[in-house]
C-alpha positions in Angstrom: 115.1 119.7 143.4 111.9 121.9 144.3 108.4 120.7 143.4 108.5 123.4 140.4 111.8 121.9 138.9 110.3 118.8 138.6 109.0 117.6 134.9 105.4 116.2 135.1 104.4 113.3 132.7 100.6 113.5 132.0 98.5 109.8 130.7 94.7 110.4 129.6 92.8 107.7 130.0 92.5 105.1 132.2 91.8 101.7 129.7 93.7 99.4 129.0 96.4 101.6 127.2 96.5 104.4 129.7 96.5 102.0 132.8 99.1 99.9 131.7 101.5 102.7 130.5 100.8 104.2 134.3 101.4 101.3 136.4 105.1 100.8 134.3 105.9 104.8 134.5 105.0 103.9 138.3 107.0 101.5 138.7 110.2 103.7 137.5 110.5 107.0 137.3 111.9 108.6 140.4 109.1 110.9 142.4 112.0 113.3 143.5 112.3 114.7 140.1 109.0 113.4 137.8 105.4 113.8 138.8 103.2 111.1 137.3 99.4 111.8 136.5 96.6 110.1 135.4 93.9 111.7 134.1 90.9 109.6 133.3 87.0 110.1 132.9 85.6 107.2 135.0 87.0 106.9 139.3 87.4 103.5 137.5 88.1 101.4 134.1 86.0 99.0 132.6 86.9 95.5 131.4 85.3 95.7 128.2 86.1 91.9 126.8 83.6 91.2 129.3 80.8 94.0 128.7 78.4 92.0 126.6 77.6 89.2 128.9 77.7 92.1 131.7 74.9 94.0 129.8 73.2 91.1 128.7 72.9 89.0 131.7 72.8 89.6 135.7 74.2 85.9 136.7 77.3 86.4 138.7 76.9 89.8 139.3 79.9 90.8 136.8 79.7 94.4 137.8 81.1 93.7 140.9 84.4 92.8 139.1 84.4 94.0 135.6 84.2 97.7 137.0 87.6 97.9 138.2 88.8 100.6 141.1 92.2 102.2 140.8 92.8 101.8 144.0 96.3 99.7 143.6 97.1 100.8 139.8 100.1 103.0 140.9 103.0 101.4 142.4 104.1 102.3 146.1 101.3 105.2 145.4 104.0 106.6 142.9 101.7 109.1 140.8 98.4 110.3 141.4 95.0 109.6 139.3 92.6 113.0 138.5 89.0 112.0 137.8 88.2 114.7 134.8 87.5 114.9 131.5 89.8 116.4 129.2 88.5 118.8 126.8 91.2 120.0 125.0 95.4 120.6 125.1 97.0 123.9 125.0 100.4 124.2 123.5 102.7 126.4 125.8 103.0 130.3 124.8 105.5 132.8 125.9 106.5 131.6 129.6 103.9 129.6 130.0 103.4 125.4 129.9 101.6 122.8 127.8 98.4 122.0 129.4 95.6 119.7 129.2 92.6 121.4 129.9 89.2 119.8 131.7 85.6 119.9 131.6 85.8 122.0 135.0 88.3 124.6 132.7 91.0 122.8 135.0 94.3 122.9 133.5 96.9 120.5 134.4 100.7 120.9 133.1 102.3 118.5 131.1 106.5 118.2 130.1 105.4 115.0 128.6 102.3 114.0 127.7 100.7 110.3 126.7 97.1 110.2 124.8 94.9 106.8 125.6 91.4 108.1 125.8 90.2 104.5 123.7 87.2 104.7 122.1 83.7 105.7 122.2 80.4 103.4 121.4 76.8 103.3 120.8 74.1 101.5 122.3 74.8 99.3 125.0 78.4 100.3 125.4 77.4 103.7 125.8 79.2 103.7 129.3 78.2 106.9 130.9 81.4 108.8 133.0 79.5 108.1 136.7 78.9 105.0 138.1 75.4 105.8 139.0 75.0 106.4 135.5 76.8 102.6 134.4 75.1 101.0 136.8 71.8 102.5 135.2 72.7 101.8 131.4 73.7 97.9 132.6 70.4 97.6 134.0 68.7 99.2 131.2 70.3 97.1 128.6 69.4 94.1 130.7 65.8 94.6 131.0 65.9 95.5 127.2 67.6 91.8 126.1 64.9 90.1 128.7 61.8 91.9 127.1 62.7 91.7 123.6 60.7 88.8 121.3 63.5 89.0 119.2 67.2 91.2 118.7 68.8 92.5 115.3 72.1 93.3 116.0 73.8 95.5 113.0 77.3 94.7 112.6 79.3 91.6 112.5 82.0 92.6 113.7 83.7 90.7 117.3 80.9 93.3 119.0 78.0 91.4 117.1 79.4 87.5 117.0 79.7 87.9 121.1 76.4 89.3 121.9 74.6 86.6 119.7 76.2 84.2 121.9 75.6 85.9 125.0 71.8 86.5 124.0 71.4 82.8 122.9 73.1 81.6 126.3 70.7 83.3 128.7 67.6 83.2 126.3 68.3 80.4 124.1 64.8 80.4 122.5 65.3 84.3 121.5 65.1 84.9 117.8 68.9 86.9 116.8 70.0 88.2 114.3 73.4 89.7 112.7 72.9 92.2 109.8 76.3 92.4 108.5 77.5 95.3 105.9 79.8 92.3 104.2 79.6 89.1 102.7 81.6 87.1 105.9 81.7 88.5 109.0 84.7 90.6 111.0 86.5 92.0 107.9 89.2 90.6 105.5 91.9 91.6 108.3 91.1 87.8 108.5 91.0 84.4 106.2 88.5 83.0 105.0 88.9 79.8 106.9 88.4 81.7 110.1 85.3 83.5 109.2 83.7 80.9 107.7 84.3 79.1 111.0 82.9 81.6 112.9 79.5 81.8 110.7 78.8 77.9 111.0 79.5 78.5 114.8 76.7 81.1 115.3 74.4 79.4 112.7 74.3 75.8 114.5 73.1 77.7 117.3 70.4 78.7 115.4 71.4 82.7 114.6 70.8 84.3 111.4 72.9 85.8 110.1 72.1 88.0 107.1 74.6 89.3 104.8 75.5 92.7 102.3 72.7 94.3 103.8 72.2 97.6 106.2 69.9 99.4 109.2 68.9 102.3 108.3 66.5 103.1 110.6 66.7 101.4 114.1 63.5 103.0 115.6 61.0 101.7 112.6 58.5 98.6 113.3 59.0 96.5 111.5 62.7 96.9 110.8 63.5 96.7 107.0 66.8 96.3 105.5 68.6 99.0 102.9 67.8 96.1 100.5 64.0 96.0 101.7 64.3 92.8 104.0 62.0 92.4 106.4 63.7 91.4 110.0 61.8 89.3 112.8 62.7 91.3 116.2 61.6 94.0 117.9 65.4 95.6 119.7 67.8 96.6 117.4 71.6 96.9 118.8 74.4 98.7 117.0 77.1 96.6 117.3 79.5 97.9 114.5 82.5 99.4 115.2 83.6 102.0 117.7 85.2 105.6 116.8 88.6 107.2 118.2 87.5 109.6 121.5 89.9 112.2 120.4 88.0 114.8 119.4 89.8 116.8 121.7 93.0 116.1 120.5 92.0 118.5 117.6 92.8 121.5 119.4 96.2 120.4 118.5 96.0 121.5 114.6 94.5 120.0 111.9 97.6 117.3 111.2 97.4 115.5 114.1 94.6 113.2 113.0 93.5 111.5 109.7 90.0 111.2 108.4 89.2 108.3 110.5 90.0 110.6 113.9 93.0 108.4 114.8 96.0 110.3 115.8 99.1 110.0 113.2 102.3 108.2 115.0 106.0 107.5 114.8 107.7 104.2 115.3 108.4 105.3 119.1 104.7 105.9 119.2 105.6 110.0 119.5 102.8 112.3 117.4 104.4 113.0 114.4 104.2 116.2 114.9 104.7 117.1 118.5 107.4 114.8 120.1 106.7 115.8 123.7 103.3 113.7 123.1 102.9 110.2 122.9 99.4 108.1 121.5 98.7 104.7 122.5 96.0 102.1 122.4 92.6 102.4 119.8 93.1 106.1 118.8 96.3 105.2 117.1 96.6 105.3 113.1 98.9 101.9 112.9 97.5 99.6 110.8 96.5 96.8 113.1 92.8 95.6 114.5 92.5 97.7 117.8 92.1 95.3 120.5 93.3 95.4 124.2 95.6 92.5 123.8 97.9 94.8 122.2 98.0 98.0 124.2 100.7 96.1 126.6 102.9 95.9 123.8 102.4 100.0 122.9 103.0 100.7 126.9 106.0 98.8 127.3 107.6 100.7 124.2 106.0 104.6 124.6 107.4 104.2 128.5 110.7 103.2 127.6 110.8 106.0 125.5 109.5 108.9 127.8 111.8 107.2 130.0 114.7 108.2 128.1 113.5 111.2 126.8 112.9 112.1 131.1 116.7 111.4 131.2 117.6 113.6 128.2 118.2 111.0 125.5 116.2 111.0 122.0 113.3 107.9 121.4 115.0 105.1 120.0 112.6 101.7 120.4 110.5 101.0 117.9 107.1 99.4 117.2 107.0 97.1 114.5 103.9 95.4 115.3 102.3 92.7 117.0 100.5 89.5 114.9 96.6 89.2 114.6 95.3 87.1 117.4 91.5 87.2 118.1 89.3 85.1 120.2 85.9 85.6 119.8 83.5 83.9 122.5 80.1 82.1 121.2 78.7 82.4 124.8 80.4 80.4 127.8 81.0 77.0 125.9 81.7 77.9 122.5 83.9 80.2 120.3 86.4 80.3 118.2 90.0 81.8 118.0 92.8 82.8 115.5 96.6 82.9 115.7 97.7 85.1 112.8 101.5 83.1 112.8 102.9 80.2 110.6 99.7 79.0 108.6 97.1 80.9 110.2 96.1 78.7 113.4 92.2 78.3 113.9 91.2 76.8 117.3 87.7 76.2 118.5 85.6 75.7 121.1 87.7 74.0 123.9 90.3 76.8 123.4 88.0 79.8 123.5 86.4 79.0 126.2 89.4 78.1 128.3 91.0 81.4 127.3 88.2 84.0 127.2 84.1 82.1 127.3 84.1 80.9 131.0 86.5 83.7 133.0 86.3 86.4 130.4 89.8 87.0 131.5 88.5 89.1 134.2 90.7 87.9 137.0 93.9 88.5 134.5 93.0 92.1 133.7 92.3 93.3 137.5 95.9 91.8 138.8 96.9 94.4 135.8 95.7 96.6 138.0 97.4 95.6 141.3 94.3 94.0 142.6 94.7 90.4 143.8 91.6 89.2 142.6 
């Protein structure tokens, strides 16, 4: 078969979604007739379970392993990775191919295309595309927790809860607190068992936590709440909830995403509209909290699926789910988790910490990568 008979499958993205779907295609598609491609922003992914003690504190240098190389992600070097930014995709007219197109006005052809760009964030999250750039914002953020008499972080969602914990373990005399648009933190995704748990965990470590309120203004001194409350702190954090990064993926018509910019799926996790293209990870419209621990699931199913569709067959494995499992970490020591099965399992501190507080599960996610440690 020449190099132009072969079909090209195309991942963007290189989190958690996109990594995981690449090192499985990999791993089994047959270099003599597929090319494999990743096309991803960053020359490497970020382990973002970890990104709020790595913004927060320098002790044990966690950029050293949270900023993970690609180096091993492709099995036997089966594939190859593009560091771009894709900008848009081009539907194929008269003799020509489907295309995704960069920031450089690079176009790279697709047969089959999967769509894991994750999700973008404010404040210290921010990440820039260049590691200069990362480096930079971590420091920043850093010196900005250090200096601060006192932080408000708006949002309580898993983003908020971890950084009050963070904050508290590395400046434990440091006035926090959590404006929250709701009257319990996370949302009702959860019980109320669970996040009432999670409040008294915070609060015994002395964290406010003030409730059905809003930042308007984040720049003002002294910041005052929608309702008029004055807050004690002088750094104010967004720590709400990320938005899709397709923006791009608009250039594919105007029914590919709904209102919140998450991109409209099958059961076989193919676009609804254009079956040749496949969505995984935080930009997808399944109802389901978007965390990482899920996107294994959505790879293993979307590559069986282009696998079979690279062989000729029609998608027939479908995605019915996954239950709600969260562990939110309260600093190194503390936390508390939830198993959405049977009754609704709540475990605290000696479980969170085991599973995410002291390790951050750092180690686990770079042997995702093919890195042995």
């Amino acid at each position: 078969m020449s190099q132009t008979d072969r079909k090209s499958v195309v991942v963007v993205g290189g989190g958690a979604a996109g990594a995981t779907i690449t090192r499985i295609l990999s791993s089994k598609i047959n270099p003599c007739t597929t090319t494999l491609t990743l096309v991803t922003a960053r020359p490497f992914a970020i382990h973002f379970p970890a990104a709020a003690r790595l913004t927060t504190t320098a002790e044990g240098k966690l950029e050293d392993s949270v900023l993970i190389p690609y180096d091993n992600l492709l099995v036997n070097g089966n594939g190859k990775i593009k560091i771009g930014r894709v900008t848009a995709i081009e539907q194929s007219k008269e003799g020509g191919s489907d295309c995704v197109v960069l920031s450089t006005d690079e176009r790279i052809a697709y047969d089959l295309l999967v769509l894991a760009p994750g999700s973008e964030s404010k404040g210290p999250l921010a990440f820039p595309d260049d590691r200069v750039g990362v480096l930079e914002l971590i420091a920043t953020w850093r010196r900005k927790f250090e200096d601060a008499k006192g932080v408000i972080l708006v949002g309580g969602s898993a983003r908020g809860c971890e950084y009050a914990g963070e904050i508290k373990d590395t400046f434990p005399d440091k006035k926090v607190t959590i404006v929250h648009k709701d009257g319990q933190l996370l949302n009702a995704v959860y019980p109320d068992k669970y996040r009432k748990r999670l409040e008294k965990d915070l609060t015994s470590r002395g964290i406010d936590i003030v409730f059905n309120d809003y930042v308007d203004d984040f720049d003002s001194t002294p910041t005052v709440t929608r309702s008029g409350r004055e807050l004690e702190g002088d750094l104010v954090v967004p720590t709400f909830g990320s938005r899709p990064a397709t923006d791009f993926v608009k250039s594919l018509g105007s029914d590919v995403l709904n209102q919140r910019g998450q991109i409209k799926i099958a059961k076989t996790f193919q676009l609804q509209s254009h079956p040749n293209i496949y969505a995984i990870g935080d930009v997808t419209d399944w109802s389901e909290q978007k965390q990482a621990a899920k996107t294994a699931k959505h790879a293993q199913i979307a590559a069986a699926n282009i696998l079979t569709q690279l062989d000729g067959g029609v998608p027939v494995k479908n995605y019915s789910g996954q239950p709600e499992i969260i562990v939110i970490s309260n600093g190194k020591k503390q936390g508390i988790g939830y198993i959405g099965v049977l009754w609704g399992l709540v475990l605290g501190n000696w479980f969170s910490s085991s599973v995410k507080g002291r390790g951050l599960m750092i180690t686990t996610t770079r042997k995702s990568y093919g890195l042995a440690n």
